[in-house]
ZAMARGU-4260 file (C-alpha; in steps of 0.2 Angstrom, whole numbers, plus 5000, padded with zeros to 4 digits):
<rodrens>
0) 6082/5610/5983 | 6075/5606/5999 | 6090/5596/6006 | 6100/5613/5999 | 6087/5625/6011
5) 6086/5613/6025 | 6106/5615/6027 | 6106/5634/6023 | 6092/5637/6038 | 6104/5624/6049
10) 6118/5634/6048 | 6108/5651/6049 | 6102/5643/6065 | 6121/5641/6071 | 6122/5661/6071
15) 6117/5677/6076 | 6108/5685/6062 | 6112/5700/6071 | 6127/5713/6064 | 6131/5729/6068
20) 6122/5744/6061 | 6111/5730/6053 | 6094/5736/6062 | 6075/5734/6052 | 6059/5742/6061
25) 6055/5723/6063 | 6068/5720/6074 | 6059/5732/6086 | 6046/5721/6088 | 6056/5711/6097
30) 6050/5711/6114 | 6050/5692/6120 | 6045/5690/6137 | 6043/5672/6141 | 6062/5667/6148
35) 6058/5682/6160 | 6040/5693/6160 | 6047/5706/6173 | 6062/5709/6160 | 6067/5725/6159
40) 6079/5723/6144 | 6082/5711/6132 | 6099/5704/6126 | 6098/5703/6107 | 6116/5696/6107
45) 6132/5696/6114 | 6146/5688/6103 | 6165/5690/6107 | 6180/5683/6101 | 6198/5682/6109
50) 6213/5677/6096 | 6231/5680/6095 | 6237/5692/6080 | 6256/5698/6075 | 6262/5712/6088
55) 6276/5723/6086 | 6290/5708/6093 | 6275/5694/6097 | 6261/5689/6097 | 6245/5699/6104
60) 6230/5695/6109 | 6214/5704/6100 | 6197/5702/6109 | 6182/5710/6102 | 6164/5710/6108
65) 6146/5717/6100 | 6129/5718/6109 | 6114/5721/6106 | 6101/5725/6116 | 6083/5731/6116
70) 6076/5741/6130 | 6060/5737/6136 | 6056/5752/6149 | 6067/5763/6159 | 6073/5752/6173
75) 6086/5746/6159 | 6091/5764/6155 | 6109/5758/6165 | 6111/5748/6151 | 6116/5761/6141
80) 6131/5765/6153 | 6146/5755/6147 | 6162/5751/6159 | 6177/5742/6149 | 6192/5739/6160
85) 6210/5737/6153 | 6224/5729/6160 | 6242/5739/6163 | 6258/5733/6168 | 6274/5744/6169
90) 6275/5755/6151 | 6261/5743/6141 | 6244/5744/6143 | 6230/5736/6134 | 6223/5748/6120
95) 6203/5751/6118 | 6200/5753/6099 | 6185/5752/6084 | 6173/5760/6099 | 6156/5760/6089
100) 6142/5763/6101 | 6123/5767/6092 | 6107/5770/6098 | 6091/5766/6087 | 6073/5774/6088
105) 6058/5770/6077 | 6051/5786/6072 | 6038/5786/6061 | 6041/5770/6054 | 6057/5773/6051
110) 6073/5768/6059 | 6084/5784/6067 | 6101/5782/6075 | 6110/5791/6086 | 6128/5787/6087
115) 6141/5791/6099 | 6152/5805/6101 | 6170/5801/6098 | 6174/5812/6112 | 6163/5805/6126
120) 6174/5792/6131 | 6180/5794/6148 | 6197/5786/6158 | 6194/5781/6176 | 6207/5775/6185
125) 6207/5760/6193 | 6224/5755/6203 | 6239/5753/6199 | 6236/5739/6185 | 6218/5744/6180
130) 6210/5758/6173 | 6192/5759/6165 | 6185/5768/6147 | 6167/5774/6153 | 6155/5780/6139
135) 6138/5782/6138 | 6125/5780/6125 | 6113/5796/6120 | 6097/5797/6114 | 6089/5779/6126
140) 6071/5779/6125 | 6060/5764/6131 | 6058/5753/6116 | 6077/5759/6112 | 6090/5747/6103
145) 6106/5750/6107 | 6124/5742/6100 | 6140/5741/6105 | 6156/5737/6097 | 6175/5738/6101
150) 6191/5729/6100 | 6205/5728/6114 | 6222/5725/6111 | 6233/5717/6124 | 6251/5711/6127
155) 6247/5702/6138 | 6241/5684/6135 | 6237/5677/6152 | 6225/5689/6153 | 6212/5680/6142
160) 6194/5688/6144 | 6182/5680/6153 | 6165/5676/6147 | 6147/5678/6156 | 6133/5668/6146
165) 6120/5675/6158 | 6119/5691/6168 | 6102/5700/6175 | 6091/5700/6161 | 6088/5688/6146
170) 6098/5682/6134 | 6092/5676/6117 | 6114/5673/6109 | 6127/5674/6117 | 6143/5668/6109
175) 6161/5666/6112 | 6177/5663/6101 | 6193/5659/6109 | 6209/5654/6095 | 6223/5648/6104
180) 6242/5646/6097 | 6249/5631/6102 | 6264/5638/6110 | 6251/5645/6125 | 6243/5631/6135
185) 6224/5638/6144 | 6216/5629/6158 | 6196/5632/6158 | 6185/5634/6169 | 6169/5635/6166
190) 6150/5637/6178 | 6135/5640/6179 | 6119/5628/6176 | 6115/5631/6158 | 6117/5617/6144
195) 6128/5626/6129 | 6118/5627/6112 | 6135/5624/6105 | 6149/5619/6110 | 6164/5616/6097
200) 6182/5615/6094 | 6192/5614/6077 | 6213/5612/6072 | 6220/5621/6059 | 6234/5629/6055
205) 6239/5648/6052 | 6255/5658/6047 | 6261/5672/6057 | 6274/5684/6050 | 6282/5692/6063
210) 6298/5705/6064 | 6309/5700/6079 | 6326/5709/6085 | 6339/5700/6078 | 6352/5708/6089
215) 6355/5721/6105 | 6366/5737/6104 | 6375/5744/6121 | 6359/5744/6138 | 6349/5730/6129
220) 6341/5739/6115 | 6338/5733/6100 | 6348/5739/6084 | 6339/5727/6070 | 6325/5717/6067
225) 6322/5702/6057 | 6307/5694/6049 | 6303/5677/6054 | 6289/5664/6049 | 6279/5656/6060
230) 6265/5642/6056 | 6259/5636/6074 | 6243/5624/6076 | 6228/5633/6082 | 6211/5625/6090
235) 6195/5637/6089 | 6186/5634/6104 | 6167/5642/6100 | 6153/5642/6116 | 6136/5647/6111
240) 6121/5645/6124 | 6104/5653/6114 | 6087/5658/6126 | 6095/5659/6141 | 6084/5665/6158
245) 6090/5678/6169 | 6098/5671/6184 | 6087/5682/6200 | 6094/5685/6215 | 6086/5676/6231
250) 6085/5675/6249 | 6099/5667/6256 | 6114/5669/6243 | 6132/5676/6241 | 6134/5682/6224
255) 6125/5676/6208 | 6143/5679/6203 | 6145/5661/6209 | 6131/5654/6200 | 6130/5662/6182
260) 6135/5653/6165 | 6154/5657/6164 | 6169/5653/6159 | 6185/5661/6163 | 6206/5655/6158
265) 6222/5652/6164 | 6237/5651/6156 | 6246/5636/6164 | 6262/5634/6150 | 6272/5643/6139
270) 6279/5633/6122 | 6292/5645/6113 | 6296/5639/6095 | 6311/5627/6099 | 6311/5629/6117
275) 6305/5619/6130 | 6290/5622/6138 | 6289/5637/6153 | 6277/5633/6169 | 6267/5649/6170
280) 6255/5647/6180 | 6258/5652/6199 | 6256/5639/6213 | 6251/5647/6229 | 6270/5650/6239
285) 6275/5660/6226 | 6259/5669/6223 | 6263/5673/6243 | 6282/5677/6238 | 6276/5688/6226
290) 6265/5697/6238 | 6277/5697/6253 | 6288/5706/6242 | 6274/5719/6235 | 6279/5735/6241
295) 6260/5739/6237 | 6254/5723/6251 | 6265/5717/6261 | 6282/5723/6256 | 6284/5736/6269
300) 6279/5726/6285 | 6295/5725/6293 | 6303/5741/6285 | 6306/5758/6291 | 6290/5758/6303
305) 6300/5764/6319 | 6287/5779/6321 | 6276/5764/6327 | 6288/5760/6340 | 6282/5775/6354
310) 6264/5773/6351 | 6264/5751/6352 | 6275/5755/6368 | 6262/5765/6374 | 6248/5752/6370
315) 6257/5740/6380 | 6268/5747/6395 | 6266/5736/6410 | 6255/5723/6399 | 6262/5705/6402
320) 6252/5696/6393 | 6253/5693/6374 | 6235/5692/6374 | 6231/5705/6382 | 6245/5715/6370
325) 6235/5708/6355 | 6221/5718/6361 | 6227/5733/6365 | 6232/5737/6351 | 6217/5730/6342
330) 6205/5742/6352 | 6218/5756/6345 | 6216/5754/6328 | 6198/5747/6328 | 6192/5763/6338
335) 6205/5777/6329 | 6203/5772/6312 | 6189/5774/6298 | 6190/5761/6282 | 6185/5770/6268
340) 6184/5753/6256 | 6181/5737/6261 | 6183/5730/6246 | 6202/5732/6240 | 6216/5719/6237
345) 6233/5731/6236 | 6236/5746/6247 | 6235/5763/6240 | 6244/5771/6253 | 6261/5768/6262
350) 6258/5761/6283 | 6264/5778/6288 | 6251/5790/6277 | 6237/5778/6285 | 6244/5779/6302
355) 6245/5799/6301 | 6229/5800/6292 | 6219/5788/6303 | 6211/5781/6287 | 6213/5767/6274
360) 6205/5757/6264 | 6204/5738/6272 | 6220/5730/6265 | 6227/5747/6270 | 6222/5747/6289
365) 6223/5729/6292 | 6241/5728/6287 | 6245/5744/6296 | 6236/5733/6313 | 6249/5718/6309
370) 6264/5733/6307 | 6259/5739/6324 | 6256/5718/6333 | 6274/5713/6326 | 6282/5729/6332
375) 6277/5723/6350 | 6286/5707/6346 | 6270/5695/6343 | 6267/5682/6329 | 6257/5691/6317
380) 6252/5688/6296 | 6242/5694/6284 | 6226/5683/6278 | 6219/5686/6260 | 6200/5681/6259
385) 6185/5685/6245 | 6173/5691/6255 | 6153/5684/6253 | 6149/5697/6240 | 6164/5696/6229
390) 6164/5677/6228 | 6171/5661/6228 | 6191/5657/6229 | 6197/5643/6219 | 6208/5632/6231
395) 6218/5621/6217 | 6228/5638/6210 | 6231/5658/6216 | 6219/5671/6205 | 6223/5687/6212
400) 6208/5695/6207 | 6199/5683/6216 | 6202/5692/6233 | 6196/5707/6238 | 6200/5708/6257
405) 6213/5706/6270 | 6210/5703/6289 | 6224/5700/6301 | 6227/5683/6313 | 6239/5683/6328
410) 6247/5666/6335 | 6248/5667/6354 | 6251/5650/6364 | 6247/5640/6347 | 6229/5647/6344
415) 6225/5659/6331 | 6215/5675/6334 | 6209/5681/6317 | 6206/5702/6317 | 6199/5716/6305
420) 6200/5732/6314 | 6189/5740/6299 | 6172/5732/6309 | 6170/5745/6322 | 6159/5734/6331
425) 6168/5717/6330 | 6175/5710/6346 | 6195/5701/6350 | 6196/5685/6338 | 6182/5689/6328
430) 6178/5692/6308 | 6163/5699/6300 | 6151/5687/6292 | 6155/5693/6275 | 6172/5684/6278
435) 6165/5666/6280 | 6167/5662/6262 | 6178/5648/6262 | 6194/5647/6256 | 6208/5659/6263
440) 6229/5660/6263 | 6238/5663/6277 | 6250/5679/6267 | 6270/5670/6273 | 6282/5659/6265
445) 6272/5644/6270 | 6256/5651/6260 | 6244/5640/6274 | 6227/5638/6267 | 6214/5641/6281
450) 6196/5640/6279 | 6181/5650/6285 | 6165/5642/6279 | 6147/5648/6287 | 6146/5632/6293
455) 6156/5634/6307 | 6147/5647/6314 | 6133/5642/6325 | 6121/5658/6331 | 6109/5656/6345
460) 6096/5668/6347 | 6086/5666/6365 | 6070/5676/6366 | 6059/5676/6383 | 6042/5685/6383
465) 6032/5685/6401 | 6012/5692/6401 | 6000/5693/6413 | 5985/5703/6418 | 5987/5723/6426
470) 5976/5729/6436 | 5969/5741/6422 | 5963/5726/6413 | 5978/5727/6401 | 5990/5714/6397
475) 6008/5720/6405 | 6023/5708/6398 | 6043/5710/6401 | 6053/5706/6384 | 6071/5698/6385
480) 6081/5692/6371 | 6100/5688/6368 | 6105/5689/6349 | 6115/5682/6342 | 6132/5688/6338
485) 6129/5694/6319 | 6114/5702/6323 | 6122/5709/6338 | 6133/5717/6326 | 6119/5726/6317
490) 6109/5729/6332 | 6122/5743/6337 | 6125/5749/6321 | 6108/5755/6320 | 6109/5760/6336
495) 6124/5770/6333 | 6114/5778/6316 | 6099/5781/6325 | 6098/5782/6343 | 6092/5770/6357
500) 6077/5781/6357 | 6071/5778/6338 | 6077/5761/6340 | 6065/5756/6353 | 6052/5765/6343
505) 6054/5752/6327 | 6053/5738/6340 | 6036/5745/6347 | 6031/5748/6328 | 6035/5730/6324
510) 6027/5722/6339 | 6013/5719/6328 | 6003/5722/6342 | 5996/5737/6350 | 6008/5740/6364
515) 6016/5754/6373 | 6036/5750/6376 | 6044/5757/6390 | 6059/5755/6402 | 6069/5750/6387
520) 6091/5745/6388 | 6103/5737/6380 | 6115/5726/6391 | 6132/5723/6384 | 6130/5739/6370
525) 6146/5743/6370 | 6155/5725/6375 | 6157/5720/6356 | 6165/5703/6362 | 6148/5698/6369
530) 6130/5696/6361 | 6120/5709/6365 | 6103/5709/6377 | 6088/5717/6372 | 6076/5720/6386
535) 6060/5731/6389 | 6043/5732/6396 | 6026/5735/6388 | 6009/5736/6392 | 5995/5727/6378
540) 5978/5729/6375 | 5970/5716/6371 | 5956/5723/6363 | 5938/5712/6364 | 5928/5707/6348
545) 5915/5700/6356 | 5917/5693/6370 | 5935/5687/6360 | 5954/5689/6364 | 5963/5687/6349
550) 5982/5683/6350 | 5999/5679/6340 | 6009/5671/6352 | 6024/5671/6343 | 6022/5694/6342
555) 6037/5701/6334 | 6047/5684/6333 | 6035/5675/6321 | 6043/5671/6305 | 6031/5679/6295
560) 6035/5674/6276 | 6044/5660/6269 | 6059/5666/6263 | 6059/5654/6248 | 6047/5663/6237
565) 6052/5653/6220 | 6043/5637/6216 | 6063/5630/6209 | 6079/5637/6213 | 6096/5631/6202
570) 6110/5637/6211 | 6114/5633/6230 | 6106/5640/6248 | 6119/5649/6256 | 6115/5655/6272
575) 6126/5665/6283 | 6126/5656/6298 | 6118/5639/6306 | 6103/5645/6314 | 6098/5640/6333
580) 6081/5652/6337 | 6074/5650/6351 | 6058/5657/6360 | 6047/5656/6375 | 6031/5662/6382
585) 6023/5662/6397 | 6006/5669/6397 | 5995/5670/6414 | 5976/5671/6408 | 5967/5687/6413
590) 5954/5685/6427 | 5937/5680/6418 | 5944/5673/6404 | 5948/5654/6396 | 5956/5646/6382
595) 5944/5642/6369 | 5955/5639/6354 | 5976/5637/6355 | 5989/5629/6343 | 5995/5612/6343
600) 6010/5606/6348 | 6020/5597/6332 | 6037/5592/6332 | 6044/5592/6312 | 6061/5585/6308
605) 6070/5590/6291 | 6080/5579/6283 | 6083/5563/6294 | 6085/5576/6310 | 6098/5591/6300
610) 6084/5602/6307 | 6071/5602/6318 | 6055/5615/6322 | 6047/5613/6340 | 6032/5622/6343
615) 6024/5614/6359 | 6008/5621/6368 | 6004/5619/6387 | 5992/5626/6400 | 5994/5623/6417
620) 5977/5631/6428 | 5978/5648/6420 | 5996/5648/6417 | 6001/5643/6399 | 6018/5638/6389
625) 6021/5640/6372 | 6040/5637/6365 | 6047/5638/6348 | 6064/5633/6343 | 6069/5631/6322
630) 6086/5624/6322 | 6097/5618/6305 | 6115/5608/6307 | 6121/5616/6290 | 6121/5633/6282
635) 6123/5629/6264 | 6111/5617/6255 | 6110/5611/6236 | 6099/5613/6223 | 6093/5595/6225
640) 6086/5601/6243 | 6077/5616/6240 | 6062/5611/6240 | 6062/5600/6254 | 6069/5615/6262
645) 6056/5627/6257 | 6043/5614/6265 | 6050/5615/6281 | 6047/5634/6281 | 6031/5633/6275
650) 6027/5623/6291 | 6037/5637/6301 | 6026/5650/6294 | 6010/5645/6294 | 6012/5638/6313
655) 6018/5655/6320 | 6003/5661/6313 | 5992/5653/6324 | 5981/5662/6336 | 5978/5660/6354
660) 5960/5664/6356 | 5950/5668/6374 | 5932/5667/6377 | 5924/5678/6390 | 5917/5667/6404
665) 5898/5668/6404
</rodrens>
C-alpha cells in the first residue's frame, strides 16, 4: 500500500491538478508570494499541446492551450484581456474553436462563475497574413480566478506554436506538448535560464485515416476522393518547468523577450509517404528572393515609379557629387515625411500612395527613400533589422517574424552609408540606437549579412563647468557640455516637444543646486550630423551653515544611483552604447574662504583595465581641479559579471557624492 501511494502521489506530481471548470473555494486561497512578493497575478497553470490530426486532404495541426490564473489586486486586471493571433495565407486561415473563457468569485463561501459571452469575440486585423480574436473576460474582481481555454486549427504546419515558460508574473505549471509525424522534421530552439521540471520524449505509433483526391477533372479540381491508411511513427516531446520566478525588467536591457524560458520550431524537412525527403526550410538568398519579389516589400522598387523622376531631378540638378545626391534626397524625405509605425516588416501601401501622402509606416518610407536614391542612378538596397525592443535575429536561418524594421544603406566610392529617413533628427549615415541589435541582411540577391552591434558605438560626453566668486558674494559659473550623439538625439526632441525656454527650466530644476540659469543656447540645434552643445550661465548661492560652504562638485553630472539595483541578475547587460563621460571643474575659492575637507583622488580599474573611473582632486593657491571620467571598452556584459559591474558603480556613486566643504577664515 505504501509503494502503491508513493507511485500515485509521484505521478500526481508530474501534472497539473488543475482542469478546466474544476474550481473549489480552496483553490482561492491560493496566493503564494514567495517566487515574487510584488506579484500582481498568479499563474495557476499554463498547459498547451500542438499535434497533427486528419484534415480534409492532410494532415492538420491542432494546438490547444488552458490557463489559469488568480488575480491578486488590480494591476493584473489586463490579464483578463486575451489576444490570439491566427495565421492566413491566400483562402485558408487558421480557425479559433472550443473558446471557453470563465471568471470565478467567492461569494459567500461559495464559488460563482461568470462565463463569457459567445458574442464578445472580436476580429482585428493584423496584415495581410495575421489577424487577431480579442475577447475579454467579465465580472474580474481582486482575488478573481480566471480560465481560458481554446483550440486552433491550422493548415499549416511550419507554423508550430511557440511556447513561453515564463512571462511578467509567476508561474507555478507550465506545460507543453508537441506530437510530431515522422514525415515533418522540427528544429528547436529553446532559451531562457530556467532548469525544466521535466523534460521527455516517447515513440509510438498512430493510424491516420485520411481521404485523398484520387484524381483531377478539367482546371485541376478534384472529381474523387479515396481513403488511405497511414500509420507514421510519432515522438511526444512534453517540456514542464514548475515554480517559475518572474523574469523583471532592469536597467540596461533590450527585451526580456531575449531572456525568457522559450522554445520556438522550425520545420527544416518534409518526408511524404514514399517520397523523398523536401528541404523546407529557407536559407537566407532565397528568403531575400522571396522578398525582392514581394510586391508588399520590395517588389516594386524598380517598377512604374517615373512620378519620382521630376521630383529626384529637382533634388539633384547641378549636384555632381554622388554623395552629396545621397543627401539631398535624404534631407527630402527625412524632413517631408511623417512615419506613422516604426515597427512593421511589409509595406501596407504602394511607393506612390506614400509619396502623395507624405506618410508611411517605416518599411513604407524607407523603401520609397531607396525608390527615390536609385532613380538618380546610385547604388542603393534595402536592409532588414530587429530593432532593440523586438529582439534578437538568429544568424544561422531566415525567421521573418524576427524583423520588424527596414533602414536604407547607399554604396558610394566603396563605403556604405546606412539611412532611415523615419528619425527626423538623424543626420547623413546615421541609424537610431534601437537599430544596433546585431544581426542584419542586406535585402539583394547576395543576401549580405551585415552587423550593427552597440559595441561599435563609442559616445563621448564632455562636460566643462567654471565657478568663481561675483562681486555680490554669489558663486557665478559658465556650463559647457558636448553630448554625445544619442543623447543629442533626444536633447532636440525634447526641445522640439517643449521649447528651449522650458528646456532650460528642467536643467536649472535638476542643477541640484540653487541657481539661477541665464544666457542659455544650443549650438548645432539643428545640424543633426553633429553632437549638440549645451551652454549657459548661472549665478549660485552658496548658502552658509555656520561659517560652512557645502558643495557637490559633480552638480547635475553626478551619477546619483547605481543603476544596478538587484543583488543577482540571470540574463545579460546590454547597454546601448560604450560610454566615455567625461567632466571637469575648475572652481576659484571665494575671498575669505579655505578648503577644509575635499574628495580624494582614486583611480579604479574594472576588469583588468575594460573600464576605468578617474576621479582626481587638485588645489593649486585658491584655484581647484576636480575631473571625473567613467569609461567602459564594451557595452554588453554576462551574467557572470554583474556583480563585479555592479561594484564598479557602487564606487561611481558614492564618490560623486562627496562634498567640497569651505571653512570661513577666522
Amino acid at each position: 500500500m505504501l509503494l502503491l501511494l508513493a507511485t500515485i502521489v509521484a505521478a500526481q506530481d508530474k501534472k497539473s491538478p488543475a482542469r478546466f471548470g474544476r474550481v473549489s473555494a480552496e483553490d482561492f486561497k491560493q496566493t503564494r508570494t514567495d517566487l515574487d512578493t510584488g506579484a500582481s497575478a498568479i499563474i495557476m497553470a499554463d498547459i498547451g499541446s500542438s499535434a497533427f490530426d486528419v484534415g480534409n486532404e492532410w494532415f492538420i495541426q491542432v494546438y490547444k492551450r488552458y490557463r489559469r490564473i488568480k488575480i491578486l489586486n488590480k494591476n493584473a486586471y489586463d490579464m483578463a484581456d486575451v489576444e490570439i493571433e491566427l495565421y492566413r495565407e491566400g483562402s485558408k486561415e487558421e480557425m479559433l474553436q472550443n473558446v471557453k473563457a470563465v471568471t470565478y468569485n467567492l461569494e459567500n463561501g461559495k464559488v460563482v462563475e461568470t462565463k463569457l459571452d459567445s458574442k464578445g469575440v472580436f476580429t482585428e486585423k493584423l496584415d495581410k497574413n495575421h489577424i487577431r480574436k480579442k475577447f475579454t473576460l467579465p465580472n474580474v474582481k481582486e482575488g478573481s480566478i480566471i480560465e481560458i481555454s481554446y483550440t486552433v486549427n491550422s493548415e499549416f504546419p511550419y507554423h508550430l506554436r511557440p511556447w513561453a515558460f515564463q512571462g511578467q508574473h509567476p508561474v507555478l505549471w507550465s506545460e507543453y506538448e508537441v506530437e510530431l509525424p515522422e514525415y515533418y522534421e522540427y528544429i528547436f530552439i529553446s532559451q531562457g535560464y530556467n532548469d525544466f521540471f521535466i523534460k521527455d520524449s516517447e515513440n509510438s505509433r498512430k493510424t491516420y485515416n485520411l481521404r485523398v483526391p484520387s484524381q483531377t477533372g478539367y482546371g485541376g479540381s478534384a472529381v474523387n476522393t479515396e481513403s488511405v491508411s497511414l500509420s507514421p511513427g510519432i515522438t511526444r516531446h512534453r517540456w514542464v518547468m514548475k515554480d517559475v520566478a518572474p523574469l523583471k525588467p532592469e536597467n540596461y536591457i533590450t527585451t526580456l523577450g531575449n531572456h525568457i524560458s522559450y522554445i520556438e520550431f522550425q520545420l527544416a524537412t518534409v518526408r511524404y509517404p514514399n517520397s523523398v525527403a523536401q528541404p523546407v526550410m529557407s536559407t537566407w538568398p532565397k528568403f531575400m528572393d522571396m522578398l525582392l519579389k514581394d510586391e508588399e516589400y520590395a517588389g516594386t522598387l524598380d517598377k512604374h515609379n517615373g512620378f519620382l523622376t521630376r521630383t529626384v531631378e529637382e533634388l539633384t540638378d547641378g549636384v555632381t557629387s554622388l554623395r552629396e545626391k545621397a543627401q539631398r534626397i535624404y534631407y527630402f524625405v527625412r524632413d517631408n515625411y511623417t512615419c506613422t509605425d516604426l515597427s512593421a516588416l511589409y509595406a501596407k501601401q504602394s511607393i506612390k500612395t506614400t509619396f502623395t501622402k507624405k506618410s508611411g509606416n517605416v518599411a513604407e518610407i524607407n523603401l520609397m527613400l531607396v525608390a527615390m536614391l536609385r532613380a538618380a542612378g546610385l547604388h542603393a538596397d534595402p536592409v532588414l533589422l530587429s530593432t532593440r525592443s523586438h529582439g534578437k535575429v538568429y544568424p544561422m536561418y531566415p525567421i521573418a517574424s524576427r524583423f520588424n524594421y527596414t533602414v536604407a544603406t547607399v554604396k558610394i566610392d566603396r563605403q556604405d552609408y546606412p539611412m532611415d529617413a523615419t528619425r527626423p533628427y538623424l543626420g547623413f549615415g546615421k541609424l537610431h540606437v534601437d537599430c544596433y541589435n546585431g544581426h542584419a541582411r542586406l535585402v539583394s540577391p547576395e543576401a549580405l549579412a551585415l552587423t550593427f552591434e552597440p559595441d561599435s558605438l563609442k559616445e563621448m560626453e564632455v562636460t566643462g563647468i567654471f565657478l568663481g566668486p561675483d562681486e555680490n558674494g554669489m558663486l557665478k559659473g559658465h556650463f559647457q557640455q558636448q553630448a554625445t550623439y544619442f543623447n543629442s538625439y533626444s536633447l532636440r526632441e525634447k526641445v522640439r516637444e517643449k521649447g528651449e525656454e522650458n528646456y532650460f527650466k528642467e536643467v536649472e530644476k535638476d542643477f541640484r543646486s540653487n541657481i539661477k540659469l541665464k544666457n542659455g543656447k544650443i549650438d548645432s540645434l539643428t545640424s543633426f550630423s553633429n553632437p549638440a552643445v549645451v551652454d549657459y550661465d548661472f549665478v549660485l548661492d552658496p548658502e552658509e551653515e555656520n561659517g560652512m560652504i557645502y558643495l557637490s562638485p559633480m552638480f547635475c553630472e553626478a551619477v546619483r544611483t547605481n543603476p544596478f539595483k538587484s543583488a543577482n541578475r540571470r540574463y545579460p547587460v546590454e547597454m546601448p552604447y560604450v560610454p566615455d563621460i567625461n567632466y571637469t571643474l575648475s572652481f576659484q575659492l571665494p575671498p575669505g574662504y579655505t578648503v577644509e575637507d575635499m574628495p580624494k583622488s582614486t583611480i579604479v580599474k574594472y576588469n583588468d583595465g575594460e573600464g576605468i573611473f578617474q576621479y582626481l582632486v587638485g588645489q593649486q593657491g585658491d584655484m581647484l581641479q576636480m575631473r571625473s571620467r567613467l569609461k567602459l571598452s564594451r557595452a554588453t556584459y554576462s551574467p557572470e559579471e554583474y556583480e563585479s559591474l555592479r561594484n564598479f558603480y557602487e564606487i561611481v556613486v558614492k564618490k560623486h557624492a562627496e562634498q567640497i566643504v569651505l571653512k570661513k577664515k577666522s
